[in-house]
C-alpha positions as YAML, in Angstrom:
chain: A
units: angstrom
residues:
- id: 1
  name: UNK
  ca: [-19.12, -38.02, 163.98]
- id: 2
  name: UNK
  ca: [-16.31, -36.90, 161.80]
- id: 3
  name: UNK
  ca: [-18.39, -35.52, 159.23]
- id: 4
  name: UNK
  ca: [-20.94, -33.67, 162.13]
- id: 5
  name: UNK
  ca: [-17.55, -31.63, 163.55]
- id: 6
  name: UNK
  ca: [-15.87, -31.08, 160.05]
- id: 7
  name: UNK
  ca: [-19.86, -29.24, 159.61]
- id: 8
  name: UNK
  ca: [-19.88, -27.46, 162.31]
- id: 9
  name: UNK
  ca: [-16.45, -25.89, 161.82]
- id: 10
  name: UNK
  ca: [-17.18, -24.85, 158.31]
- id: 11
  name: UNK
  ca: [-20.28, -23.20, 159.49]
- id: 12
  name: UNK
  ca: [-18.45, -21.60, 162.78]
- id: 13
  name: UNK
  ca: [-15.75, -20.55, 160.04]
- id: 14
  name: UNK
  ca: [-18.40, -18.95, 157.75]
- id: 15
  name: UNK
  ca: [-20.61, -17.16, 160.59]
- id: 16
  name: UNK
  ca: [-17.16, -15.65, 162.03]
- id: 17
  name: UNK
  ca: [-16.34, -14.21, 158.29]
- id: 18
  name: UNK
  ca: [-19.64, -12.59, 157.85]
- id: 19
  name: UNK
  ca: [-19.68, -11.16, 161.34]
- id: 20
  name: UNK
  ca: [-16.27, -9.73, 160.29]
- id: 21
  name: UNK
  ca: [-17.18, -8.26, 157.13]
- id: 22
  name: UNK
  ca: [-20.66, -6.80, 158.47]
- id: 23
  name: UNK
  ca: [-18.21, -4.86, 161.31]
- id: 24
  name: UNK
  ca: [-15.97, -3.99, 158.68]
- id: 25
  name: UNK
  ca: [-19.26, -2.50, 156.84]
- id: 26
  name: UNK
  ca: [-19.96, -0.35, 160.02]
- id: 27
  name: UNK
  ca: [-16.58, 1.05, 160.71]
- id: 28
  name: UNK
  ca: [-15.72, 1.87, 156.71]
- id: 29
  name: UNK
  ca: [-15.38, 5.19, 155.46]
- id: 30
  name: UNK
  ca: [-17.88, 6.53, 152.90]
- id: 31
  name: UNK
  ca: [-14.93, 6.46, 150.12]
- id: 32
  name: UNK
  ca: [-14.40, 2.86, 151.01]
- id: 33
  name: UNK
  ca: [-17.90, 2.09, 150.70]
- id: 34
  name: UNK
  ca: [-18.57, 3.38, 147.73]
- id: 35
  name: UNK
  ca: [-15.45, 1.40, 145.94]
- id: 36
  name: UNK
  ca: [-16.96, -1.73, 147.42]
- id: 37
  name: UNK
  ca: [-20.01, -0.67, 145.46]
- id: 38
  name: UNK
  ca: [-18.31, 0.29, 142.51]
- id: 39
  name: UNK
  ca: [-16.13, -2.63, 141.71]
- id: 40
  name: UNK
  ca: [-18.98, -5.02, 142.51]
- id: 41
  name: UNK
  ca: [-20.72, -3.13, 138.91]
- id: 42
  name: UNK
  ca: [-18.71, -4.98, 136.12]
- id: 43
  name: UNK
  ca: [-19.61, -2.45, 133.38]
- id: 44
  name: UNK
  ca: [-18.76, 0.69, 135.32]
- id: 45
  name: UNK
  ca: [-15.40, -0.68, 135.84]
- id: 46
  name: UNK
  ca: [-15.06, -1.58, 131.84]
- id: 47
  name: UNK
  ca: [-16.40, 2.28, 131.41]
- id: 48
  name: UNK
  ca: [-14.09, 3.63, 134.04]
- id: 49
  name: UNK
  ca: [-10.98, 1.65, 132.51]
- id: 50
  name: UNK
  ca: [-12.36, 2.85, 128.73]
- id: 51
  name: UNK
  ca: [-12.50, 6.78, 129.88]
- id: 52
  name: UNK
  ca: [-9.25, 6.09, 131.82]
- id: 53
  name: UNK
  ca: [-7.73, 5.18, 127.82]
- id: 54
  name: UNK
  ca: [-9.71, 8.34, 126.20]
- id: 55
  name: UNK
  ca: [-8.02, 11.02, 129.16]
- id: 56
  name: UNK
  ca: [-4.49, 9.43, 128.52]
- id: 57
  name: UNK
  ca: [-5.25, 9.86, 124.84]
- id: 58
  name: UNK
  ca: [-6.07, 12.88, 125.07]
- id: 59
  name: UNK
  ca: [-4.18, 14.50, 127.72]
- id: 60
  name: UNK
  ca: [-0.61, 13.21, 125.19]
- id: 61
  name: UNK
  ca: [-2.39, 13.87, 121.54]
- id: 62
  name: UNK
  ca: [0.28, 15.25, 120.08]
- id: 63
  name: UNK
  ca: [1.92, 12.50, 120.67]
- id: 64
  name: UNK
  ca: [-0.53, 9.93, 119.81]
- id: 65
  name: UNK
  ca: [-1.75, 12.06, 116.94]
- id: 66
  name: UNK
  ca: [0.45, 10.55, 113.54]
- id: 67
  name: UNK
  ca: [0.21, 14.21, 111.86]
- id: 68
  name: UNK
  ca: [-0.57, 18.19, 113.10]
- id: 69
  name: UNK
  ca: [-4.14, 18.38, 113.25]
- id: 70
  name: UNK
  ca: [-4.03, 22.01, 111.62]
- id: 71
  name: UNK
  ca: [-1.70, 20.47, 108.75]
- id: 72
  name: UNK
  ca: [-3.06, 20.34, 105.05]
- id: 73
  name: UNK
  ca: [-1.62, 18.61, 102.00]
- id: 74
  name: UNK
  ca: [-4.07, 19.54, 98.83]
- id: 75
  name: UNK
  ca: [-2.73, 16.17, 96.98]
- id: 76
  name: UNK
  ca: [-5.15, 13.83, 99.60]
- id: 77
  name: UNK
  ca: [-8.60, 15.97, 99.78]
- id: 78
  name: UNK
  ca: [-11.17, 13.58, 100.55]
- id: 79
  name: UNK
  ca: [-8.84, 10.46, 100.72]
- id: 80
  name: UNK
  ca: [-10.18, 7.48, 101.84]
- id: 81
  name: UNK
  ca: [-8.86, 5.55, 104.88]
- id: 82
  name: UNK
  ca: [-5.79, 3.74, 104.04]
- id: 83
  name: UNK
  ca: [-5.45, 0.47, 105.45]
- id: 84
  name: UNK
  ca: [-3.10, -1.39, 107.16]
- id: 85
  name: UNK
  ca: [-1.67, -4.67, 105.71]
- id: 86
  name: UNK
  ca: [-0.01, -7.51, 106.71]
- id: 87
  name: UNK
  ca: [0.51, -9.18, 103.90]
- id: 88
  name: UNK
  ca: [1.35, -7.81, 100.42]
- id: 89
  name: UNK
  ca: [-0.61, -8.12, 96.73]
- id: 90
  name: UNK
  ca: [1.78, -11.34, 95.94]
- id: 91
  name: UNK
  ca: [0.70, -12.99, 99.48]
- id: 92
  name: UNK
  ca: [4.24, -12.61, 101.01]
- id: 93
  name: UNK
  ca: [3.42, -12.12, 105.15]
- id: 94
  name: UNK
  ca: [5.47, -9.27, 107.05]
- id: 95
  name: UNK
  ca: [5.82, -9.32, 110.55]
- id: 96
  name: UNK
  ca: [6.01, -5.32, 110.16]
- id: 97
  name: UNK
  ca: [2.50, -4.20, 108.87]
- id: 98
  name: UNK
  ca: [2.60, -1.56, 106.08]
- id: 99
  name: UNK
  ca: [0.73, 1.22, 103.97]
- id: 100
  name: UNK
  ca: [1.08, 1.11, 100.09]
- id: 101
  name: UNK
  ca: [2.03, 4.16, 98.23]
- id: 102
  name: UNK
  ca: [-1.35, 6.77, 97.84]
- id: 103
  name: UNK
  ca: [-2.09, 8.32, 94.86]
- id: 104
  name: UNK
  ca: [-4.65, 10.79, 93.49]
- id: 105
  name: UNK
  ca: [-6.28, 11.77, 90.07]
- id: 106
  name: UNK
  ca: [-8.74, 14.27, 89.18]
- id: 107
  name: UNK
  ca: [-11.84, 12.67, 87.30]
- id: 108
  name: UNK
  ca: [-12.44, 15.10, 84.57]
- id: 109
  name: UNK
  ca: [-16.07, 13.82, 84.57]
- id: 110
  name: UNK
  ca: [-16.94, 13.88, 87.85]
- id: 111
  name: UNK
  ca: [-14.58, 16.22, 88.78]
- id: 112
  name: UNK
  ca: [-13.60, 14.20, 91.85]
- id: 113
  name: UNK
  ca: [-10.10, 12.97, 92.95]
- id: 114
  name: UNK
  ca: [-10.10, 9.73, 92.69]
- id: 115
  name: UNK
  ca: [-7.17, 7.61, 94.62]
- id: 116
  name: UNK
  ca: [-5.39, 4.38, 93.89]
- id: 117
  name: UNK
  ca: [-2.83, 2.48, 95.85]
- id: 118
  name: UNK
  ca: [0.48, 1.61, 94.21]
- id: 119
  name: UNK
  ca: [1.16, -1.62, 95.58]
- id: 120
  name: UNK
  ca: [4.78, -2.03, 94.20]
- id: 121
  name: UNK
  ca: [5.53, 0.63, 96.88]
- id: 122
  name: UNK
  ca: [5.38, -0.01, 100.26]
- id: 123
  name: UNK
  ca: [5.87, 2.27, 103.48]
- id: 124
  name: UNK
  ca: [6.73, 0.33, 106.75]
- id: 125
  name: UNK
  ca: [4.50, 1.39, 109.73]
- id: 126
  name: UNK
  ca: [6.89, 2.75, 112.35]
- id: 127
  name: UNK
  ca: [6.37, 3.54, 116.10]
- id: 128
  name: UNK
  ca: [8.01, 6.30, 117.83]
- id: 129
  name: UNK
  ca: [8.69, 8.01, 114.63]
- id: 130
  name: UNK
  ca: [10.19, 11.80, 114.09]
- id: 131
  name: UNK
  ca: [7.31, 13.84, 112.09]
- id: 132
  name: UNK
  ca: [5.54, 17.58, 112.64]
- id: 133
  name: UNK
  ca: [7.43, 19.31, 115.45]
- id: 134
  name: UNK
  ca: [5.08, 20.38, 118.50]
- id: 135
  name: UNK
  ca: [5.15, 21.36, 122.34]
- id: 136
  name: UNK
  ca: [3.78, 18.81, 124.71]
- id: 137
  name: UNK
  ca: [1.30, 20.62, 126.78]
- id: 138
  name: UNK
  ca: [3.18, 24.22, 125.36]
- id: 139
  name: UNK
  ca: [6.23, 23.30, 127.26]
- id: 140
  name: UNK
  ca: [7.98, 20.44, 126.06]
- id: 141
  name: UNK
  ca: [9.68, 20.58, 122.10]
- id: 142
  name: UNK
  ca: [9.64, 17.57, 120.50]
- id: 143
  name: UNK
  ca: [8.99, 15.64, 117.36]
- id: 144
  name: UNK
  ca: [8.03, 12.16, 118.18]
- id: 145
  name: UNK
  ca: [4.55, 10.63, 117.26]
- id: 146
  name: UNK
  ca: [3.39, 7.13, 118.36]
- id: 147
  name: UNK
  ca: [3.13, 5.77, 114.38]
- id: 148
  name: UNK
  ca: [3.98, 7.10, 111.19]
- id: 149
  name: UNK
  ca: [5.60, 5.99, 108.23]
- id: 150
  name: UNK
  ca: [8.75, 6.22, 106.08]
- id: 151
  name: UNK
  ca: [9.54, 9.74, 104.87]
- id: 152
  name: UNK
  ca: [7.33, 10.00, 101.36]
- id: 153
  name: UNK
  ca: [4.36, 7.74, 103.24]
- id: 154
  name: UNK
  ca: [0.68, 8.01, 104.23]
- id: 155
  name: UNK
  ca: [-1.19, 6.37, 106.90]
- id: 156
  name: UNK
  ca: [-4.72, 8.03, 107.11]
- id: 157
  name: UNK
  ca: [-6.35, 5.60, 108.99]
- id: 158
  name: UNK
  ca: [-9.74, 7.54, 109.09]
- id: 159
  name: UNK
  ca: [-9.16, 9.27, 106.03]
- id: 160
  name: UNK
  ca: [-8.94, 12.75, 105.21]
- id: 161
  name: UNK
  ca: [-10.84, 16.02, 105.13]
- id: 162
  name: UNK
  ca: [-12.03, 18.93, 102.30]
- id: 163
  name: UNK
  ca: [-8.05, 20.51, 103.24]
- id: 164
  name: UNK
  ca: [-6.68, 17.22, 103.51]
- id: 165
  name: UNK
  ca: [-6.37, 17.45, 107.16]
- id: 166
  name: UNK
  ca: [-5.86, 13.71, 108.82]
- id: 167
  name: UNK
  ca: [-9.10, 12.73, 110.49]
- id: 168
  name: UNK
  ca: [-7.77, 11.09, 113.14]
- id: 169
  name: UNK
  ca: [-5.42, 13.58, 114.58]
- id: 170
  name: UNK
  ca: [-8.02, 16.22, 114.54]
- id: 171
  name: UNK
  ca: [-10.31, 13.42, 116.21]
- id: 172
  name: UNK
  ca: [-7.54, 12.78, 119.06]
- id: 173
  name: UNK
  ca: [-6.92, 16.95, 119.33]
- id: 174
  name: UNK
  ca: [-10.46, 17.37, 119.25]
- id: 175
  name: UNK
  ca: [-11.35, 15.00, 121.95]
- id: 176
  name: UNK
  ca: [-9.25, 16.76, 124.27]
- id: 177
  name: UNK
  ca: [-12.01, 19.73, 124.07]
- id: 178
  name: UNK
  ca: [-14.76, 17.36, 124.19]
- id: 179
  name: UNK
  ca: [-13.44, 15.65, 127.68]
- id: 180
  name: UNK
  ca: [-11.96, 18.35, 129.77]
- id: 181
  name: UNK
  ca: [-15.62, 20.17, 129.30]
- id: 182
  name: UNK
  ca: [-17.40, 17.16, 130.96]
- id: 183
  name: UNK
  ca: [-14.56, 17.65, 134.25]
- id: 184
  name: UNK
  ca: [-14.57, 21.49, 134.32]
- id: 185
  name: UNK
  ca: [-18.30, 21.48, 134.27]
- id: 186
  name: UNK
  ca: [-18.55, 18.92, 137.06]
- id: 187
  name: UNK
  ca: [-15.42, 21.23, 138.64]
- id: 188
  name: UNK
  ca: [-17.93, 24.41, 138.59]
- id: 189
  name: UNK
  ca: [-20.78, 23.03, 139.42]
- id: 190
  name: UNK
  ca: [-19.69, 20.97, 142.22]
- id: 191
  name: UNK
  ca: [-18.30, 24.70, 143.85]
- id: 192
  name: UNK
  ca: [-21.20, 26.64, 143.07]
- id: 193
  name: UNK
  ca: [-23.42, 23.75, 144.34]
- id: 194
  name: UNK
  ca: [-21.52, 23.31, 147.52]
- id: 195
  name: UNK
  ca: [-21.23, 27.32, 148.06]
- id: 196
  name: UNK
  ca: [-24.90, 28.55, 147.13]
- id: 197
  name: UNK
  ca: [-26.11, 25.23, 149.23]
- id: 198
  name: UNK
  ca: [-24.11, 26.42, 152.11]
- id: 199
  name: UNK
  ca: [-25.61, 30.07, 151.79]
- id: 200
  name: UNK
  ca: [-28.78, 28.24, 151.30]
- id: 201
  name: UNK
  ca: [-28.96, 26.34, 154.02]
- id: 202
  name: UNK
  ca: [-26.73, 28.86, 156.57]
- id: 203
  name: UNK
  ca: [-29.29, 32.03, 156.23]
- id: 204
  name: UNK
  ca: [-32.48, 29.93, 155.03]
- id: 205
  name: UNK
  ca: [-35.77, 32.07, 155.11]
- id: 206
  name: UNK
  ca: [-36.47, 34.35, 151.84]
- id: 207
  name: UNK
  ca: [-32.44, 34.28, 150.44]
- id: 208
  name: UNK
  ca: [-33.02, 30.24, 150.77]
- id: 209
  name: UNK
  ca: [-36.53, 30.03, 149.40]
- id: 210
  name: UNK
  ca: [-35.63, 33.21, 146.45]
- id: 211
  name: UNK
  ca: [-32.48, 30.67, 145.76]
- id: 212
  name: UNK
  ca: [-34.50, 27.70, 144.98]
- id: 213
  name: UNK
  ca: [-37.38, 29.49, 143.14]
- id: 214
  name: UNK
  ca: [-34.52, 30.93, 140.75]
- id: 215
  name: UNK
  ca: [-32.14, 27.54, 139.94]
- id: 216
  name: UNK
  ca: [-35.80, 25.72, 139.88]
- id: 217
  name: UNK
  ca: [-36.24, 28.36, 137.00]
- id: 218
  name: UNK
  ca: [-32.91, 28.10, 135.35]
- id: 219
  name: UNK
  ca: [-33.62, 24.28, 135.41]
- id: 220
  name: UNK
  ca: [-36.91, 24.31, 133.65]
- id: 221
  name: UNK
  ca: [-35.50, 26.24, 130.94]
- id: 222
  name: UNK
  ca: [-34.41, 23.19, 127.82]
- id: 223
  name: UNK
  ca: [-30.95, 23.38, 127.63]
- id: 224
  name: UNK
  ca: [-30.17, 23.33, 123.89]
- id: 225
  name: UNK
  ca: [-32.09, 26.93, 123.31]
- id: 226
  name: UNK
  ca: [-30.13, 28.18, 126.60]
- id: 227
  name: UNK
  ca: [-27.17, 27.36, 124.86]
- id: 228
  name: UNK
  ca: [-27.69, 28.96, 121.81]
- id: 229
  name: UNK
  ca: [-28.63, 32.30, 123.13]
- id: 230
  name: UNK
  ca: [-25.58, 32.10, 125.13]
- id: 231
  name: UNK
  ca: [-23.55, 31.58, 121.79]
- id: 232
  name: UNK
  ca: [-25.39, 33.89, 120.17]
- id: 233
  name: UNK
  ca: [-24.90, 36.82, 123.25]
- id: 234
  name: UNK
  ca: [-21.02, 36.14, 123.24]
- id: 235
  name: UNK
  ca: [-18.97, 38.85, 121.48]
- id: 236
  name: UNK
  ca: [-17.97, 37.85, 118.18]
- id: 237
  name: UNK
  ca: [-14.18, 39.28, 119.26]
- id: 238
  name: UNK
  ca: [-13.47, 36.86, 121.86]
- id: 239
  name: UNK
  ca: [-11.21, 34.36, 121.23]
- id: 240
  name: UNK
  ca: [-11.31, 30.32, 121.17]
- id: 241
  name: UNK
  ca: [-10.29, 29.82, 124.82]
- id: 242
  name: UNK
  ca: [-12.76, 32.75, 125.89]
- id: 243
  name: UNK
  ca: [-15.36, 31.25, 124.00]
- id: 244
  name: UNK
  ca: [-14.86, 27.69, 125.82]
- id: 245
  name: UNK
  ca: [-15.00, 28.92, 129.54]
- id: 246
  name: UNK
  ca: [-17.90, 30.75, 128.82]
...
C-alpha cells in the first residue's frame, strides 16, 4: 500500500512539472525560447564560448600581441618557431618556462640563414611585460604585452616572416580584420534586409515584385568573381579603411 501511494505521488509530482514547463513554453518570449534551444546544442555552446575567446583576443591585440605587428628585425628572417621549455639541456626543471638565446647564420651554400639555439643562455618567459609602446584602441598609451621576455630575448612562437615580422602578432592584429567583417556584414545586411523588406512588403505590386527579380539576380551571381570586380573597380587612391567598408 505504501509502495502504491509513494507511486502515485512521484507520478502526480512529475505530471505537475511537465504541465508547468509546457505553460512556461507558451508564455516565453521568443529570446527565451531560442536560449532554451541553444544551450540544449552542446557544440554551439563550445563554438559560442571559442568565438567569445577569438573577439576578446582580438578586440585587446595589442595587448595580447608579444611584439608590433608592423615591427621588423633583419637578424630573424624566416626564423623558426621558438619553443617554450620547461626544463633545460642538463634536465634541471623550472617552474618559470623559458626561451634559449636565438641565433642566425648565413649558409654561404644555400644562401639561407640558418638558426641555432644557445642553450647556455636562457630568457625567462614573463607576463605583463613592458615592450613596443602602442594605443589601446587609439586612445589609451601604454606599453604592456601579455608575455615577452627579458630585454635581449626572443619568443616567436609561430615563427617569423621574409622582414622578420612575428607571426603571431600579425596573426592576433590580423584577426581583428578578419572578425569585425563577419559582424559588420551581418550589421548591414540585417538593415538593408529589414528596410528593403519593409518597402517590399509596405507598397508590394511592381516596386515589390522589381525588388525581388533584382536581389534574386544579385544572388545568382557566384560571389568570388563579384568580389573581384569590386576590387578591381575600387580606386587605387583609396586608403586601407576605405578599401574595407567597401
Amino acid at each position: 500500500m505504501a509502495e502504491e501511494i509513494t507511486q502515485t505521488a512521484g507520478e502526480a509530482a512529475l505530471e505537475a512539472a511537465e504541465n508547468e514547463a509546457a505553460e512556461s513554453v507558451y508564455v516565453a518570449s521568443q529570446w527565451q525560447l531560442v536560449w532554451w534551444r541553444f544551450r540544449k546544442h552542446k557544440l554551439a555552446l563550445i563554438s559560442a564560448g571559442i568565438l567569445i575567446v577569438l573577439y576578446i583576443v582580438v578586440l585587446f591585440a595589442e595587448f595580447f600581441a608579444p611584439y608590433d605587428a608592423t615591427a621588423s628585425d633583419k637578424r630573424f628572417i624566416y626564423a623558426p618557431p621558438q619553443r617554450v621549455h620547461f626544463r633545460d639541456a642538463e634536465g634541471n626543471f623550472s617552474l618559470r618556462p623559458f626561451t634559449y638565446a636565438l641565433t642566425g647564420e648565413l649558409n654561404m651554400e644555400t644562401l639561407r640563414v640558418e638558426y641555432t639555439y644557445d642553450t647556455s643562455v636562457k630568457f625567462p618567459v614573463r607576463f605583463f611585460v613592458h615592450g613596443t609602446p602602442y594605443k589601446l584602441w587609439g586612445l589609451i598609451e601604454t606599453d604592456v604585452h601579455l608575455i615577452g621576455t627579458d630585454e635581449g630575448g626572443t619568443i616567436f612562437l609561430l615563427g617569423t616572416d621574409k622582414q622578420g615580422r612575428d607571426m603571431l602578432s600579425r596573426l592576433i592584429v590580423g584577426g581583428r580584420i578578419s572578425l569585425s567583417v563577419g559582424l559588420l556584414g551581418i550589421a548591414i545586411s540585417f538593415v538593408l534586409g529589414i528596410l528593403l523588406g519593409g518597402l517590399s512588403g509596405y507598397y508590394g505590386g511592381v516596386f515589390d515584385v522589381t525588388l525581388q527579380r533584382v536581389i534574386e539576380f544579385m544572388r545568382s551571381v557566384p560571389t568570388l568573381p563579384l568580389w573581384m570586380g569590386l576590387s578591381a573597380a575600387l580606386p587605387p587612391t583609396w586608403t586601407v579603411v576605405q578599401t574595407y567598408f567597401a
